[in-house]
Structure formats: C-alpha cells, structure tokens
N, C-alpha and C positions, 0 to 999 in steps of 0.2 A: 158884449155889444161892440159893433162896430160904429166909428162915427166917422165919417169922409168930411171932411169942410163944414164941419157944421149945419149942413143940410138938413142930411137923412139920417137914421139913424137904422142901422140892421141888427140883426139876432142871427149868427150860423144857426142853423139846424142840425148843424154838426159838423164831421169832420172826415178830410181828404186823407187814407194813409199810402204810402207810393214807399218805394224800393228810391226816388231820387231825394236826397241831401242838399242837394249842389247843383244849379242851374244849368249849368256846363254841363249836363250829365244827363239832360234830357235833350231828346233826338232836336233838331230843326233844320230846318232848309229844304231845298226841294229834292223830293223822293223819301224823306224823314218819313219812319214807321213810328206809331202811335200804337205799339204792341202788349206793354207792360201793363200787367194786371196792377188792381189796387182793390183798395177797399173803402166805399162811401159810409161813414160811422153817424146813423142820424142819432141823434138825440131820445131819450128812452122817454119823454113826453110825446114826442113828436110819431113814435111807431108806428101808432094806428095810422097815421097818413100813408103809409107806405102799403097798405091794403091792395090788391088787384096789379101791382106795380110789376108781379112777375110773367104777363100776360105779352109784356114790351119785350122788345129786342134790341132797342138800345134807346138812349135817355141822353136828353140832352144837361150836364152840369153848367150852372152858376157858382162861379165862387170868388176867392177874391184875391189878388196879386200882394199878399199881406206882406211882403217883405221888398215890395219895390218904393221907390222914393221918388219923387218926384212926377214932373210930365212932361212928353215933347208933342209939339202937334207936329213937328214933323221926323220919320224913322227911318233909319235905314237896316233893314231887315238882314239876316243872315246870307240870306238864298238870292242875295241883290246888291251890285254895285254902286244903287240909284236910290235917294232917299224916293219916301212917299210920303202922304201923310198919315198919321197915327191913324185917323178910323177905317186908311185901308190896310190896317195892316193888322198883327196880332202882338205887337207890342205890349210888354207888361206897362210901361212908363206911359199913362192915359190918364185925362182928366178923375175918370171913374176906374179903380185901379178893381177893372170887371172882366173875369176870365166867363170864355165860357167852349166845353169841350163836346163833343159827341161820343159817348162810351157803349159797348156793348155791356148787355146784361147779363152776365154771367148764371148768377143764382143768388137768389137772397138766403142769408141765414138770419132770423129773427129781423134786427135793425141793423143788420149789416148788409150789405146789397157791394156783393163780387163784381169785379166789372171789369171791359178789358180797352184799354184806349187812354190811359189816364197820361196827363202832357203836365204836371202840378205835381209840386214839391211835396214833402212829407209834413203831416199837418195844416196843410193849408184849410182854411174856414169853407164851410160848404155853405153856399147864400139857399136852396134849391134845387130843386129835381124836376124834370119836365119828360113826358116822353115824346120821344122824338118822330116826329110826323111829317112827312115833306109831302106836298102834291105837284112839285116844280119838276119836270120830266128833265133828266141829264140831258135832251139836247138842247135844251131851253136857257143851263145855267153855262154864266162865263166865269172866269177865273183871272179877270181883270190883268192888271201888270204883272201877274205871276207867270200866264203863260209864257209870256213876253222875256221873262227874265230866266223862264225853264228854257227858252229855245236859244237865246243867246248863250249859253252856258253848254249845249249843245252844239252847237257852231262852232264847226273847225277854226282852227288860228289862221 
C-alpha cells in the first residue's frame, strides 16, 4: 500500500521495470528522447483487466515518484533557466508525488505489457493503465513556457 499524507490510500497494480537506476540517467530537457523500452509487471490478480489492451498503441502510465522527498510549488526545470510552477512542470518534488508518461505498446506477454517511452526508474509502483486517446488536433495544443525556453536556447549569443 501506498499512503501519501494520510489521505488516500493506493494499491500499485504492479510494477515499472526500466534499464535506469539513477535519476541522472534518464534523458530530460528539451529535444530528450523517451526511447527505452521497459516492462509494465501487473499483478497476477489483476490480469484479467488487461483483456483487449493489445488493440491500443499506446497507453497512458500512472505511477508514482516513490523515491522523491519532499514538495516545491515552485521548479526550475532542467531545459530552463526560469523557475515555474510545479503543476507546469513535470517535477518529481509535487504535492502528490504522481508521474504520469505516454508509452507505446509494444506487445503483451501474459501480465507483462512491453512498451517503448518509459521516463521511471527501475521498480517504480504502477498506480494504472489507461489507453491513450486524444481528440485535441496538434494545431490546437500549446507547449506553454517550454516553447519559450526551446527558442531561447536556440538563439544566437
């Protein structure tokens, strides 16, 4: 069981396994590739949910930033000179210490579901599985302070 502040109280469904150890060791910043396969390990109760799941092409993960401490409301991000605040950002140090990634679905074997995009340490608790559905057309969505901080960084001295 997970308990965050005494709130709520979660159950993983299972578990994240990734090739990273060490923080340091997963990509970030701007132009950061999300390319490292992993493997989503649900729970041998939980299988049968995973029914029809191989139909998706990618899935959105819930999980949980189980080895960060604390919270800031405000972050200054890797890819950025310029704090912001935590909920525009993808900071592990957040009230609710809640990851969440968009991975492609590789292929399932039994309760193991291959997948290619994983940004999550080795071990990490899986809260969740969702497949991933957008109806927001690309020219519709913005990328907030990020553009802002990919073009500055682009810009000649």
């Amino acid at each position: 069981m997970i308990t965050h502040g005494g709130d709520i109280t979660m159950r993983p469904i299972g578990t994240i396994r990734t090739a990273y150890t060490e923080t340091s060791s997963i990509p970030k910043g701007p132009g950061a590739r999300h390319e490292a396969e992993g493997v989503l390990e649900i729970r041998p109760d939980l299988e049968p949910g995973l029914a029809d799941i191989d139909g998706f092409s990618h899935l959105f993960v819930l999980w949980v930033f189980d080895r960060s401490e604390g919270a800031d409301l405000v972050a200054r991000p890797p890819c950025d000179d310029r704090a912001h605040g935590v909920f525009a950002t993808r900071s592990p140090r957040r009230p609710n210490p809640i990851g969440l990634t968009v991975v492609r679905l590789l292929r399932r074997e039994g309760r193991r579901l291959i997948v290619q995009g994983v940004d999550m340490l080795d071990g990490t608790p899986l809260l969740d599985i969702k497949p991933y559905l957008s109806s927001v057309p690309a020219a519709d969505l913005r990328r907030g302070w990020l553009d802002e901080a990919e073009a500055r960084q682009r810009a000649p001295d």
